[in-house]
N, C-alpha and C positions, 0 to 999 in steps of 0.2 A: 355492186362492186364499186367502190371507189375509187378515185382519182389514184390514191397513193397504192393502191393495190394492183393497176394493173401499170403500175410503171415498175412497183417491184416484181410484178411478175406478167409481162407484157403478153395479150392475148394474139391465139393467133390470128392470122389475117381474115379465117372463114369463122369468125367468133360474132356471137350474139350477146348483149343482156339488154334490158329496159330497166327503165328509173318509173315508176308510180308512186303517186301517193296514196297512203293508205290510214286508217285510222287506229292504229295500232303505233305501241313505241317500237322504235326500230330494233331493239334487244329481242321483243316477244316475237318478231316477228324473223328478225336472222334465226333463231331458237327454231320457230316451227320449222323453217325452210329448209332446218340442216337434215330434218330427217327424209334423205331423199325419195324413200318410196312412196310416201305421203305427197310429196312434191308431183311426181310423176302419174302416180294416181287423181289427184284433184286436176289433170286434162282432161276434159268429156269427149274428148274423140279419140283415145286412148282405152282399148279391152286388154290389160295384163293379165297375160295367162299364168303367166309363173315368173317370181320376183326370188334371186340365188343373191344372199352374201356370197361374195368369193374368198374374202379375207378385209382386212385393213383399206377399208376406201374404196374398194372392188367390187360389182356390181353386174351379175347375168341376168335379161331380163328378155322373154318374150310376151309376144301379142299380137296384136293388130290395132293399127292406126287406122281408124274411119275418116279422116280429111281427106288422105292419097289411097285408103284403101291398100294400104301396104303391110306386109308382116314385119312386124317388129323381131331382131331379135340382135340385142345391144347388149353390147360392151362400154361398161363404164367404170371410170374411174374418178373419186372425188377427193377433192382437198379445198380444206376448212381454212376460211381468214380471218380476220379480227372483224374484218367487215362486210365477208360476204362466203361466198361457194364456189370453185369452181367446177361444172361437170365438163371430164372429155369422153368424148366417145374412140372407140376404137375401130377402125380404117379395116 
């Protein structure tokens, strides 16, 4: 995410991303990233058990997390920027 993206759209306080460099042009690689179940499956300590379009951006997804040893079972929400992704999870 870029500079100008999160001032248009200012992240919240308990929000994450990282900046790497990688050997890919940044197009092919915003491109893969957008497909988020591929995103979430490429974590290795992530077992998704069952991955639910809900509609338009929406997103039901359980599992188990092997880092905390915890069940997954997320509520998300995505929306697409000229320069990146955001995912929110639901509370």
């Amino acid at each position: 995410m870029s500079d100008s993206d999160t001032t248009q759209n200012p992240a919240p306080a308990d929000s994450a991303w990282a900046t790497i460099q990688l050997a890919k042009p940044p197009a092919w690689l915003l491109d893969f990233f957008r497909d988020i179940e591929r995103f979430f499956r490429l974590n290795p300590h992530y077992d998704i058990h069952a991955w639910q379009k809900l509609g338009s951006g929406r997103y039901h997804v359980l599992g188990f997390n092997h880092s905390n040893e915890q069940t997954l079972d997320l509520a998300l929400s995505v929306t697409n920027y000229a320069q990146g992704v955001r995912i929110e999870y639901a509370s």
